[in-house]
C-alpha positions in Angstrom: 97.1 92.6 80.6 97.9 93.8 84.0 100.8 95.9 85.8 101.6 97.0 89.2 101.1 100.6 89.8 101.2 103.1 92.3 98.0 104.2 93.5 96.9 107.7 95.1 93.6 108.0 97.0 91.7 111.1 98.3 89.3 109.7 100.9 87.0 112.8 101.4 83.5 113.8 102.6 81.1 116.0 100.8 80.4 117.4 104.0 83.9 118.2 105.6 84.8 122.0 104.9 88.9 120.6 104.8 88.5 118.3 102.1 86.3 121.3 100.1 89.4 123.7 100.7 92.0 120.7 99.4 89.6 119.3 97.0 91.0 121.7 94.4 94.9 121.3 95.4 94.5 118.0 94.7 92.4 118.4 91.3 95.1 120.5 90.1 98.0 118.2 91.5 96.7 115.1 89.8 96.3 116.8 86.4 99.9 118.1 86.5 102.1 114.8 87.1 101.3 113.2 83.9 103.5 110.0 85.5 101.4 107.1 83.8 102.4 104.9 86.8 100.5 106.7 89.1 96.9 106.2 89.2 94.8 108.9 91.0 92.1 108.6 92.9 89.0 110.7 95.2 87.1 108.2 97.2 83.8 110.0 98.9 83.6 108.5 102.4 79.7 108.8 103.1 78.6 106.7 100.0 81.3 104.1 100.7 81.6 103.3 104.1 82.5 99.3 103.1 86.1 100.8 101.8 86.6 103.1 104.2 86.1 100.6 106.7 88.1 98.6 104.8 91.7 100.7 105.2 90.6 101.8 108.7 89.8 106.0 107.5 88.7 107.2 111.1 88.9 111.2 109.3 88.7 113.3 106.7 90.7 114.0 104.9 92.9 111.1 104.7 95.7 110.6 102.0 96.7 107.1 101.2 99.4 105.9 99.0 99.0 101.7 97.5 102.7 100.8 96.0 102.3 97.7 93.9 98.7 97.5 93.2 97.6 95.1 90.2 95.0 96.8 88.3 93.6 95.2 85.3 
């Protein structure tokens, strides 16, 4: 069974003192919108540079919003 959602991503490094600061913002943020169409997501840069290549994240941190993602 699969449906299109709307999916959310945090692209972050461990090592960026930015994404530490927003890193509970968005903890909070994601907790409070109980929207079950919205998937979201915190995508650690250093340990997956294939993706980040992938959707062209030159920095950190980087918000990215996929509208009509199939997720099975």
């Amino acid at each position: 069974n699969s449906s299109k959602e709307i999916v959310f991503v945090f692209f972050y490094s461990a090592t960026c003192p930015a994404c530490r600061r927003f890193s509970p913002i968005w903890e909070e943020t994601s907790c409070a919108i109980s929207d079950e169409s919205i998937i979201f997501a915190h995508l650690e840069g250093n340990a997956n540079q294939g993706v980040i290549n992938a959707y062209s994240v030159s920095h950190t941190p980087t918000l990215a919003l996929f509208h009509g993602v199939r997720v099975e």
